[in-house]
C-alpha positions in Angstrom: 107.1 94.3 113.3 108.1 97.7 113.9 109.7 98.6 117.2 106.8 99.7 119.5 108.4 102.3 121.6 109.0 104.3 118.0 105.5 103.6 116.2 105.2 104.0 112.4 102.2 106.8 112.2 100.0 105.9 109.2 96.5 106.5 107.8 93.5 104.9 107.9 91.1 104.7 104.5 87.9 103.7 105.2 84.8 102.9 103.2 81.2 101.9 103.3 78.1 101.4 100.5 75.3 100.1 101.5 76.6 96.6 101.9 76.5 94.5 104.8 77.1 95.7 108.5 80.4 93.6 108.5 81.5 97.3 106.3 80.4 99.9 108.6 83.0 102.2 109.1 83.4 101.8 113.2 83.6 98.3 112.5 86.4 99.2 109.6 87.9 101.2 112.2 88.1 98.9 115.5 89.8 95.9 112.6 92.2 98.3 111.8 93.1 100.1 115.2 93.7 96.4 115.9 96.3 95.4 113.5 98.0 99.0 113.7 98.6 98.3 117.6 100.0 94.8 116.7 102.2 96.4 113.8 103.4 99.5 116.2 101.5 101.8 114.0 100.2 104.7 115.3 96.7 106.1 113.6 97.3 110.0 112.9 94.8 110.7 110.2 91.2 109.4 108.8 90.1 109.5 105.2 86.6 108.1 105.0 84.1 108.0 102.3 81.1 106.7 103.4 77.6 106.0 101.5 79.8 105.5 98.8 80.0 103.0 95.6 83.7 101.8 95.0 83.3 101.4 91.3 85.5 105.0 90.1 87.2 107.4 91.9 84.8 110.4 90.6 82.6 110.8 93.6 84.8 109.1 96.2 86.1 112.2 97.8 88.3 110.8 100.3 90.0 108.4 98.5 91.0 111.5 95.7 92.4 113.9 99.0 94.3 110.9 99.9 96.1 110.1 96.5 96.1 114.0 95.9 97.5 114.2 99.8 100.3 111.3 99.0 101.8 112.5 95.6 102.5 115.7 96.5 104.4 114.9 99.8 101.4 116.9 102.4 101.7 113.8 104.5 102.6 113.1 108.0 102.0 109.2 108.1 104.6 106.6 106.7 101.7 104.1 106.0 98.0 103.5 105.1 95.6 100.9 106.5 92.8 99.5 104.5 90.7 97.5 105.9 90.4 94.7 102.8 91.4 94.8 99.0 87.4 95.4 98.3 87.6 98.9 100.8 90.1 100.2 98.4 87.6 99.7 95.3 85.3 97.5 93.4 87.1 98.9 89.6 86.2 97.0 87.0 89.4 97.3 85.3 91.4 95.9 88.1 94.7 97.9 86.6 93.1 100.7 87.7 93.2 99.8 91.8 96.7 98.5 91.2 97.8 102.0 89.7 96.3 104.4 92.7 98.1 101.6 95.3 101.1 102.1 92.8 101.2 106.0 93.3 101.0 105.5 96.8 103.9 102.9 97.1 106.3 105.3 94.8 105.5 107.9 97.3 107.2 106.0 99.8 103.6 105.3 101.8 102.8 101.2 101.5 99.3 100.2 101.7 98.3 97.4 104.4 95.3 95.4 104.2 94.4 94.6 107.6 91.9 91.9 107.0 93.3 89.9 104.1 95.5 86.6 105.0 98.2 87.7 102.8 100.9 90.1 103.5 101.1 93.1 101.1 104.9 92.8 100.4 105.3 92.4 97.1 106.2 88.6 97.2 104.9 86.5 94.4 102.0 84.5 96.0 101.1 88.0 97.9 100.8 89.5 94.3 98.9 86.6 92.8 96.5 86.6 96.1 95.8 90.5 95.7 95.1 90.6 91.8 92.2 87.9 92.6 90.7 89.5 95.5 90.4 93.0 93.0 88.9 90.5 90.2 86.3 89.3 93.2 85.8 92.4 94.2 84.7 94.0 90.6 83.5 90.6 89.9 81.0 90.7 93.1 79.5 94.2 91.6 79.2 92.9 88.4 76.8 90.0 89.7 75.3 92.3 92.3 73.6 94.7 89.2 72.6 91.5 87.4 70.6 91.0 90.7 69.4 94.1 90.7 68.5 95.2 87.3 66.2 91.7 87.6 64.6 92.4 90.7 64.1 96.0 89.4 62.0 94.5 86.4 60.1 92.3 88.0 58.5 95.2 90.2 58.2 97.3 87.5 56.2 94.4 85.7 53.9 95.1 88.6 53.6 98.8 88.1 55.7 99.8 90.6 58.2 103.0 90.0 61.6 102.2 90.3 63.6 105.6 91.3 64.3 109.0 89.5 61.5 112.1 90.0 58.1 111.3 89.0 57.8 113.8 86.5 55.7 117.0 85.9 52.0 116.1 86.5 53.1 113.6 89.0 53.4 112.5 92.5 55.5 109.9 94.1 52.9 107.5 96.2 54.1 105.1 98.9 52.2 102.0 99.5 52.5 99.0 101.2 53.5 95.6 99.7 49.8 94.8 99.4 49.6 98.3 97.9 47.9 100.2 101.2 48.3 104.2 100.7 50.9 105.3 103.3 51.5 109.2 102.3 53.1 111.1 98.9 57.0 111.3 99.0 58.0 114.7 98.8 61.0 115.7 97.1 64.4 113.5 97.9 62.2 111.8 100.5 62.7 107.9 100.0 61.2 104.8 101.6 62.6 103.6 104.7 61.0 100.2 105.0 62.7 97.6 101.9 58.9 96.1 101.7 57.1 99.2 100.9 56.8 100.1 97.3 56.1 103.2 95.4 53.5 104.0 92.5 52.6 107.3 90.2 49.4 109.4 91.0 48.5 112.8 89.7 49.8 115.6 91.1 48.6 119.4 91.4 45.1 120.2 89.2 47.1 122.5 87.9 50.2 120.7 86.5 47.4 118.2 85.0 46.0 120.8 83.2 49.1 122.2 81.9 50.2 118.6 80.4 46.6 118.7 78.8 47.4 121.7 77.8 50.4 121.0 76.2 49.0 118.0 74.3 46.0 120.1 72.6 48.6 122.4 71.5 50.6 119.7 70.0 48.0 117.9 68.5 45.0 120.5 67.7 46.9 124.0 67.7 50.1 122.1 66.0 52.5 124.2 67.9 55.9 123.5 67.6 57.8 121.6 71.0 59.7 125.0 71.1 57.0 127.4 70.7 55.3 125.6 73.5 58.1 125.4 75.8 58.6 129.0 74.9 54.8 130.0 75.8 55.4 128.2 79.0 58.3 130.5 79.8 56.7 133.6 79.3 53.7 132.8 81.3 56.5 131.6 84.7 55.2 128.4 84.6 58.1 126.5 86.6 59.5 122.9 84.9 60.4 120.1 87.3 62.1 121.3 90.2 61.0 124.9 89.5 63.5 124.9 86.4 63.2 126.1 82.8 61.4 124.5 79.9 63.2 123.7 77.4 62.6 121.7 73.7 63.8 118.4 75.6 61.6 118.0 78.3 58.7 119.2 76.6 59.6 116.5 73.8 60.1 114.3 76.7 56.7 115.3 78.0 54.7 114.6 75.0 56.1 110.8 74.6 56.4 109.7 78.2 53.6 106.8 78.0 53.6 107.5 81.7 50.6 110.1 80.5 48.4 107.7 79.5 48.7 105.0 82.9 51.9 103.2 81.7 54.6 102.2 84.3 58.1 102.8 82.3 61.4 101.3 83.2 64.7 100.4 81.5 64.5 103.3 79.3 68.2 104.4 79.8 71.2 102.0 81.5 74.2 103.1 83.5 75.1 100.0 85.1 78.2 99.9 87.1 78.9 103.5 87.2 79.1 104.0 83.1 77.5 107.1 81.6 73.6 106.8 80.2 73.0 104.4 77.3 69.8 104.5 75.7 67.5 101.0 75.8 66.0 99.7 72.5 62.1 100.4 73.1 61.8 96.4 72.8 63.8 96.0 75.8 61.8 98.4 78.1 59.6 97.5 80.8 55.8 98.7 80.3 53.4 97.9 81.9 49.9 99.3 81.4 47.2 100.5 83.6 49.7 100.6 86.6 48.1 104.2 87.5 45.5 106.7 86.2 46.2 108.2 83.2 47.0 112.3 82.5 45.7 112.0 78.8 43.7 110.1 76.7 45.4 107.3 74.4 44.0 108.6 71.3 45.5 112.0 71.8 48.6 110.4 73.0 48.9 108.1 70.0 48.8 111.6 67.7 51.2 113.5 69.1 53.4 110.1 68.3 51.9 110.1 65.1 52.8 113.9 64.6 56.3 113.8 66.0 57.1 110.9 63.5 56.3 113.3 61.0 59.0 115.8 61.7 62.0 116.1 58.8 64.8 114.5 59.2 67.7 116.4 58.5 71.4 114.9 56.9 74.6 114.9 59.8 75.8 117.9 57.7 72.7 120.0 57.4 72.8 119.9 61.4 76.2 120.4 61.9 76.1 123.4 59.4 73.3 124.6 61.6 75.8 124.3 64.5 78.6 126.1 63.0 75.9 129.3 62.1 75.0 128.8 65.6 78.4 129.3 66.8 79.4 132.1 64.8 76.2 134.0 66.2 76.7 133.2 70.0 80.3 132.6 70.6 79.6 129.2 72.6 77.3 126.4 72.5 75.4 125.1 75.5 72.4 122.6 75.6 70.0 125.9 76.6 71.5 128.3 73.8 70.7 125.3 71.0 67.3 124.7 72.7 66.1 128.4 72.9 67.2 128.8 69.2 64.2 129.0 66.4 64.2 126.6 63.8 67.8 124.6 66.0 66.9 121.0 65.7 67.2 120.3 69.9 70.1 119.3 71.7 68.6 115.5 72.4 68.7 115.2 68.4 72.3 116.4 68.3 73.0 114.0 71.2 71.1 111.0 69.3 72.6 111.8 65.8 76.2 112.1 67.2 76.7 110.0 70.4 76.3 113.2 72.4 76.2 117.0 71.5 80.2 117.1 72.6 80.9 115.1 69.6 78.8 117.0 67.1 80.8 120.0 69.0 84.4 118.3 68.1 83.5 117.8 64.7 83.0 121.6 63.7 86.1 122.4 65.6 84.3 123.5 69.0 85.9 122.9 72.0 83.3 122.0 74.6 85.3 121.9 77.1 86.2 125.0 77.2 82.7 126.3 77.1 82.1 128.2 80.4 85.0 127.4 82.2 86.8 129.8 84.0 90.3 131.0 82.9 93.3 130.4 84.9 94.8 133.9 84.7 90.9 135.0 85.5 90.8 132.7 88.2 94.5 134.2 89.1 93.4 137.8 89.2 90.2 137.4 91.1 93.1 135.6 94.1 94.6 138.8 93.4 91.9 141.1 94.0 90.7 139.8 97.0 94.5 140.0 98.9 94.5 143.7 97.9 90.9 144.1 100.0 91.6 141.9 102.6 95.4 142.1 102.7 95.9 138.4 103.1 94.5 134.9 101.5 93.3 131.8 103.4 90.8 129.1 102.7 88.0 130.7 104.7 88.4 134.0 102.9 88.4 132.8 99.5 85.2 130.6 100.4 83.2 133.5 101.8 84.0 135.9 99.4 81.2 136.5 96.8 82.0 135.9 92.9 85.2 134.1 93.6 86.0 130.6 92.5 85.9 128.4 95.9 89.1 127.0 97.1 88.7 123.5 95.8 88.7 124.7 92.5 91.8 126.5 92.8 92.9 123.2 94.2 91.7 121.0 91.4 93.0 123.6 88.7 96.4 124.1 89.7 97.4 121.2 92.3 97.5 123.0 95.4 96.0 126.0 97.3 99.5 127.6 97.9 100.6 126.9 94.7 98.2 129.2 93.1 99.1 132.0 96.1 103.2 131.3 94.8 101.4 132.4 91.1 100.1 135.8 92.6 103.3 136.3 94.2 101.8 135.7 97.9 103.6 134.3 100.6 101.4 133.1 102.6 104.1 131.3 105.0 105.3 134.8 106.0 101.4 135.7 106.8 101.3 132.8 108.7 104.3 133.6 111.4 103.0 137.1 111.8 99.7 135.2 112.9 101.4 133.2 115.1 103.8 135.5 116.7 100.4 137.5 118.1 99.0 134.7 119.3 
């Protein structure tokens, strides 16, 4: 125990998904305040992420500001609290929590887990105890989307939508468990009560009539998918969520069965926070007559009929397509392949290859680079703005128009005044002039 006239300061990391209440973060916070006033530690800074999944690190901000705080010495705590092992993360690759606790223990900052009956200190049973509560923890989220996926199948059995937009034409309905109308969801609007369920009704008369539309050009007129996504263009007929049309979502369109009354689910996984794997159509949920239907089955089965006609063409007579591509535009994107006349789509590169970024690597394309902003670009636009405004801060760079925000100076080169020691800024000097006035 340290000596409690000299407390230790340290950091608190707290987390919360949509577990139980036991997780909330005040209750997080009271169990830690707790142990840090019988440990003479001394609570100078919060890093929180709530309403969020502890599978990766991706979206957890606050865990990444932590590490990024820690290994590069912007700290002014000795110590970080967590309430348990499963607060710090639920990785499925349980190396992966012991290497972020790693970077923080090389950085001279220890992690404490306030809850757990074992001291973190290294010791051999204190080990052994932590690398089974990170294989419960992962373990406990594997089991949980077994759950879930189940449950999620059953109700789709029943005709009822499980999540995502409803899709143009459509409308997201809440009912009651005994399927009483309640009102239409609007946009990002969810259900509040867990009972309550949600169904597909037509939307607009005149989104219906555009889907019609679109299938009597397909199936009578024999338009191509890009020839009608390009008609609906010209005429300003907004997409879902007032976007563009493009070749995939009108292919997606014209073979939904959700246009003829069926109730789709399990199309696409990403279980446990892995990127989208397409289903076998023998493993999706359908479930027929669940609403009213957009368009008739037999002019739904022809456009199926008609798309199963298209030639297919060999890996290398698409990549060669690609490469011509390329040499005309100078980049690739999904909207420059789609928009192009007689470019198989972007979906068929991304089915064909594992994903258009592989079909990309194998002509020698680097998609990462594609519409990412230069460092010395990024450097110069710094630049420009300290000649107007005769100094550099984080509110400056965020306000100013066409600049790249702070974070992303942040992200690209490590630090904010790392990128102002690039320019040749010195911000610190700035800074004592500021002071001195005040």
């Amino acid at each position: 125990m340290t000596d409690a006239k000299f407390p230790v300061p340290a950091a608190q990391y707290v987390r919360m998904s949509t577990e139980h209440q036991q997780y909330s973060l005040n209750n997080q916070s009271a169990a830690i305040q707790k142990y840090a006033e019988c440990h003479g530690l001394t609570l100078v800074r919060t890093y929180s992420d709530p309403a969020k999944s502890g599978l990766s690190l991706k979206d957890r901000r606050g865990l990444r500001d932590l590490l990024q705080d820690v290994t590069g010495g912007n700290t002014d705590f000795k110590a970080i609290l967590v309430y348990d092992v499963s607060r710090w993360g639920r990785f499925q690759d349980t190396d992966e929590a012991a290497h972020y606790e790693f970077l923080c223990k090389s950085a001279g900052v220890p992690i404490h887990y306030c809850a757990e009956t074992f001291v973190n200190d290294g010791s051999l049973p204190s080990s052994i105890m932590k690398a089974l509560k990170r294989a419960m923890a992962g373990e406990y989220s594997r089991e949980l989307g077994v759950k879930v996926i189940a449950g999620q199948k059953r109700l789709a059995e029943l005709g009822f939508k499980q999540g995502g937009i409803p899709g143009y034409g459509f409308r997201r309905l809440l009912v009651s468990e005994n399927r009483t109308p309640k009102q239409v969801l609007a946009h990002g609007e969810t259900k509040s009560i867990s009972t309550d369920r949600v169904i597909l009704v037509p939307g607009p008369a005149c989104e219906i009539e555009e889907v019609r539309e679109m299938f009597r050009k397909f199936t009578v007129d024999r338009l191509s998918i890009k020839a009608i996504a390009r008609d609906l263009n010209q005429r300003g007929v907004p997409s879902i969520q007032s976007k563009r049309w493009t070749h995939s979502v009108v292919a997606t369109l014209l073979s939904h069965p959700k246009y003829v009354g069926c109730n789709v689910f399990n199309r696409t996984t990403t279980r446990l926070g892995s990127a989208p794997v397409a289903v076998p159509r023998s493993d999706w949920v359908i479930c027929p007559g669940a609403h009213e239907e957009i368009v008739d089955t037999k002019t739904f089965a022809l456009a199926q009929e008609i798309r199963g006609r298209t030639v297919h063409k060999t890996n290398e007579q698409l990549l060669e397509g690609l490469r011509s591509l390329l040499a005309v535009k100078g980049k690739l994107s999904n909207q420059i392949i789609d928009e192009c006349v007689g470019m198989p789509s972007s979906r068929t590169f991304g089915h064909r290859f594992g994903g258009l970024r592989r079909a990309c690597e194998l002509i020698g394309y680097d998609w990462r680079r594609n519409g990412r902003t230069a460092d010395e670009e990024m450097l110069q636009h710094l630049r420009s703005l300290l000649a107007s405004h005769g100094r550099l801060s984080k509110p400056i760079i965020d306000t100013a128009p066409r600049v790249v925000s702070s974070h992303k100076l942040r992200r690209r080169f490590g630090r904010l005044d790392r990128a102002y020691e690039l320019i040749g800024y010195d911000w610190k000097k700035d800074l004592s002039k500021a002071q001195r006035k005040t």
